[in-house]
C-alpha positions in Angstrom: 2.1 -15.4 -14.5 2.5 -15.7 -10.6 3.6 -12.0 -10.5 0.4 -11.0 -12.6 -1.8 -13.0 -10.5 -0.7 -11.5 -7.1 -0.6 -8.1 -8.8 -4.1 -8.5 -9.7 -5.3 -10.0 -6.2 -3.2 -6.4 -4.7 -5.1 -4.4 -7.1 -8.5 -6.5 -6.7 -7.9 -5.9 -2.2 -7.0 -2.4 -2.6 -10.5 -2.3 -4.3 -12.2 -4.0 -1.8 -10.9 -1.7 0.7 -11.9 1.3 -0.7 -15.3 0.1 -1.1 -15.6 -0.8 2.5 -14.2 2.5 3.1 -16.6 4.4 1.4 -19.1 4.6 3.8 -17.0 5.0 6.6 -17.3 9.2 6.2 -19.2 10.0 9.8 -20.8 13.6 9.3 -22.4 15.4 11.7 -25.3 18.5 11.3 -24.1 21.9 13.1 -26.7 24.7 13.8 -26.0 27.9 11.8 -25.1 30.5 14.4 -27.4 32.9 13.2 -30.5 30.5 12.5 -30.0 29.7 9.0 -29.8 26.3 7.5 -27.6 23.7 9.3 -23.9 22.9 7.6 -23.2 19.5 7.0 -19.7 18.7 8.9 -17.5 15.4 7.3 -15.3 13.4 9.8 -11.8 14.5 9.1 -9.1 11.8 8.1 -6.1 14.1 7.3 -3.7 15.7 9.4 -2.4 18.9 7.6 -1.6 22.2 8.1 -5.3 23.1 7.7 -5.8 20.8 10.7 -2.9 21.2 12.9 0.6 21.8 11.2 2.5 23.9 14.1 5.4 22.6 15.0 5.8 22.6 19.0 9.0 21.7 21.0 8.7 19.4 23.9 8.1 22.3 26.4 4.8 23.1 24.9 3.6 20.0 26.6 1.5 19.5 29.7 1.3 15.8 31.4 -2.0 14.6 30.6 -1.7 15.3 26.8 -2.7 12.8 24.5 0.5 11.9 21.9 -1.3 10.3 18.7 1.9 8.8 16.3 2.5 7.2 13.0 5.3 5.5 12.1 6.8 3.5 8.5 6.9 0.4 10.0 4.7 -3.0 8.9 2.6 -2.8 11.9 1.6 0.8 11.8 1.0 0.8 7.8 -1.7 -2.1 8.7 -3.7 -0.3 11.7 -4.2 2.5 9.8 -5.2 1.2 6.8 -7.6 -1.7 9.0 -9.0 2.3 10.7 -8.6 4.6 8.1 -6.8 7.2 10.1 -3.7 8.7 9.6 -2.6 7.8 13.0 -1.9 4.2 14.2 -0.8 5.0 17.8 -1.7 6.7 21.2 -0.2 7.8 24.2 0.0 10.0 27.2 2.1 13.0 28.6 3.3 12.2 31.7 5.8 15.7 32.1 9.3 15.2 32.2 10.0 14.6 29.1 8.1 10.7 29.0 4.9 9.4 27.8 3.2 6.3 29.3 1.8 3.8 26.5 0.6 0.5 25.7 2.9 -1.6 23.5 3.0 -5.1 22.4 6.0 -5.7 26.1 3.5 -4.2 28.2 2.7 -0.8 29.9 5.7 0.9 29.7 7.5 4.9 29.8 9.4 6.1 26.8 11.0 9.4 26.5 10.2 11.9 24.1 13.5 11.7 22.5 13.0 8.1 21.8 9.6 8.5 20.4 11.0 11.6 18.0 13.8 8.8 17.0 11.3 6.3 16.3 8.1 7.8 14.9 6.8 9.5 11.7 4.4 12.1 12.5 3.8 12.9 16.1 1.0 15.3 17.1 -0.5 16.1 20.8 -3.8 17.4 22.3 -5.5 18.7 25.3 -8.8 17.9 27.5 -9.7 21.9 28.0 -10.6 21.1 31.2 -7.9 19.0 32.7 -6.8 19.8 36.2 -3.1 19.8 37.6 -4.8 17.2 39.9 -6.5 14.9 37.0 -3.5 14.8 35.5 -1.3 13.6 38.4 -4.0 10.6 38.8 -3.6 9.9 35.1 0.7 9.9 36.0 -0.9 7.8 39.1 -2.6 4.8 36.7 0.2 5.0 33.9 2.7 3.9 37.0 0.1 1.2 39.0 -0.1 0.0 35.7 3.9 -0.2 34.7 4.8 -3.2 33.0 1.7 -5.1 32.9 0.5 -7.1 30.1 -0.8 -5.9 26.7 -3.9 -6.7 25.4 -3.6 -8.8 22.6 -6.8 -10.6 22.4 -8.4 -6.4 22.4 -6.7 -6.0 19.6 -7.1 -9.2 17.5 -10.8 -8.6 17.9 -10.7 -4.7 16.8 -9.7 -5.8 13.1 -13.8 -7.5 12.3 -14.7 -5.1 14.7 -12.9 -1.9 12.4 -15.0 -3.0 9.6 -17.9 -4.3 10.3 -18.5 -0.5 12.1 -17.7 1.2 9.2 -22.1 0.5 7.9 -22.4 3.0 11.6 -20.6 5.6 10.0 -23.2 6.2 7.0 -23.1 10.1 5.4 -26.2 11.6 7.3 -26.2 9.2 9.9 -27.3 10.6 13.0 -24.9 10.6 15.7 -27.2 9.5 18.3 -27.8 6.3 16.0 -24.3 6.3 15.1 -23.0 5.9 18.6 -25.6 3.3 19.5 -24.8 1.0 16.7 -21.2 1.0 17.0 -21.6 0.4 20.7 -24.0 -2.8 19.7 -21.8 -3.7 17.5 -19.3 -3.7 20.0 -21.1 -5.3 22.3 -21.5 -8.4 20.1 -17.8 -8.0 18.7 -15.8 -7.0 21.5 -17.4 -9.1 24.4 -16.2 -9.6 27.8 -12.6 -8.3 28.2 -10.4 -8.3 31.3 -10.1 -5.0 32.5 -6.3 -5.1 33.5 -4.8 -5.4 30.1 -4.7 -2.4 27.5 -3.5 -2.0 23.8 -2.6 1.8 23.2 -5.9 3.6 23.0 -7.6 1.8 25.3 -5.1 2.8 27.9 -5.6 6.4 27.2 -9.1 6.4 28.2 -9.1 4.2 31.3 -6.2 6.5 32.3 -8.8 9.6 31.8 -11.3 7.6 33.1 -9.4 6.7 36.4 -9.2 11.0 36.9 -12.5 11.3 36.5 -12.2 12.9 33.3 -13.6 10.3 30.6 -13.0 11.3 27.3 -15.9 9.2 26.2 -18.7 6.6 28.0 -18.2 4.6 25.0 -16.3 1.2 26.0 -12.6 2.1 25.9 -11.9 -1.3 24.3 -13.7 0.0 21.2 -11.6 3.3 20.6 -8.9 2.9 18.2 -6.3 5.7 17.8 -7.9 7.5 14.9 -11.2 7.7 17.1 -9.2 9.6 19.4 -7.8 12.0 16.7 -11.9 12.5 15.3 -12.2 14.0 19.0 -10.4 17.3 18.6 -12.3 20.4 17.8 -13.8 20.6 14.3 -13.8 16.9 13.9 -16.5 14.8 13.8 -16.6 12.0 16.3 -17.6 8.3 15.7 -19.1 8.3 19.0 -20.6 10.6 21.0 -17.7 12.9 23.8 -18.0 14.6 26.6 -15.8 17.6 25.2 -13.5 17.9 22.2 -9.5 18.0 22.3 -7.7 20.9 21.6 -4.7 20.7 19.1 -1.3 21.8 20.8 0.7 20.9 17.9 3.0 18.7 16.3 6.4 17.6 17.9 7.0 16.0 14.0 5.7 15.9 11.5 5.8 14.4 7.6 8.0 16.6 5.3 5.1 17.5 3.0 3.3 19.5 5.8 6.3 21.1 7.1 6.8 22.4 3.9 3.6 23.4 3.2 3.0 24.9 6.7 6.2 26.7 6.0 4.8 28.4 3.2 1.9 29.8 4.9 3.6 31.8 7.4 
């Protein structure tokens, strides 16, 4: 009886999830190039080989690329489900070989044979416009920042916040609206925050920000990883950006898309 009762609450959660997640499907109107009609654009949640499946080695990297991971663990399996993204993790290129990131023992570096070791699906991107200069402030705030606290309170607060955004994200909703009701929702939400503490994503963008590059004038604390990945070109944003990310590839990536990538060459 127990185990048919806590299938049944599984199954009945799972449901709610889904219907909380049905809305959640930002789409955005794109002018035809030669005049005609507009196409309606859907936010991408999938990372395939129809959305980046090219396997890049280490050296294809630039520091100041963003690293967006997934991994099997607890922890990551509940972020992305709470976000709906494929993608429960961010970080930042710092050359040699490291990224900079935001874990739960504080800013720290980690090298990109550790995070090949430790992750499921790793895939990077690129500001178009980022500067050999922009990028050495961004290595410049990843190391003024080494080994200070992570922001736990941030993301205790993003899990309401995660849903309670999803009624922003309405099909047909205009991004203009869009932006400015996740933001007031944030506002309400996310509060005051101290502004020396950072979980994962939130780093990224004060990093970009400190270049005088920001990805975004939306709050950083309100940017979860899979907002980050909706920023690359052909996606649909939750809020609005200053300029999309280019793909560079993926460094790994989950059998299923090797294979399939594989087969289209």
């Amino acid at each position: 009886m127990n185990r048919l009762f806590l299938r049944g609450f599984i199954l009945a959660a799972l449901a709610t999830l889904g219907i909380i997640a049905l809305p959640g499907c930002a789409t955005d109107l794109k002018p035809h190039e030669t005049g005609g009609l507009p196409s309606l654009s859907f936010q991408n949640k999938a990372l395939n080989p129809r959305n980046g499946g090219q396997l890049v080695e280490a050296d294809s990297l630039r520091p100041g690329d963003i690293i967006l991971t997934a991994e099997n663990g607890l922890n990551s399996v509940g972020i992305r489900l709470a976000t709906f993204s494929p993608v429960s993790h961010a970080a930042v290129y710092m050359g040699n070989e490291q990224v900079a990131e935001a874990v739960g023992a504080g800013i720290r570096r980690r090298s990109i044979a550790a995070l090949m070791k430790e992750e499921a699906t790793i895939v990077a991107f690129r500001h178009p416009d980022i500067t050999l200069e922009q990028a050495d402030r961004i290595n410049q705030f990843a190391a003024r920042h080494d080994g200070r606290k992570y922001n736990y309170l941030g993301v205790m607060l993003q899990a309401p916040f995660a849903l309670e955004r999803r009624m922003c994200e309405l099909p047909l909703m205009p991004s203009l609206v869009r932006d400015f009701c996740i933001r007031g929702i944030a506002a309400v939400q996310l509060g005051l925050g101290r502004n020396d503490q950072f979980f994962c994503s939130q780093f990224v963008l004060e990093a970009y920000r400190s270049a005088g590059l920001p990805l975004t004038d939306a709050d950083p604390r309100l940017i979860n990883p899979g907002d980050l990945l909706h920023m690359r070109e052909g996606d649909v944003p939750s809020v609005r950006i200053h300029k999309p990310l280019q793909y560079v590839g993926h460094l790994k990536s989950a059998p299923e898309i090797v294979a399939a990538d594989q087969m289209q060459r």
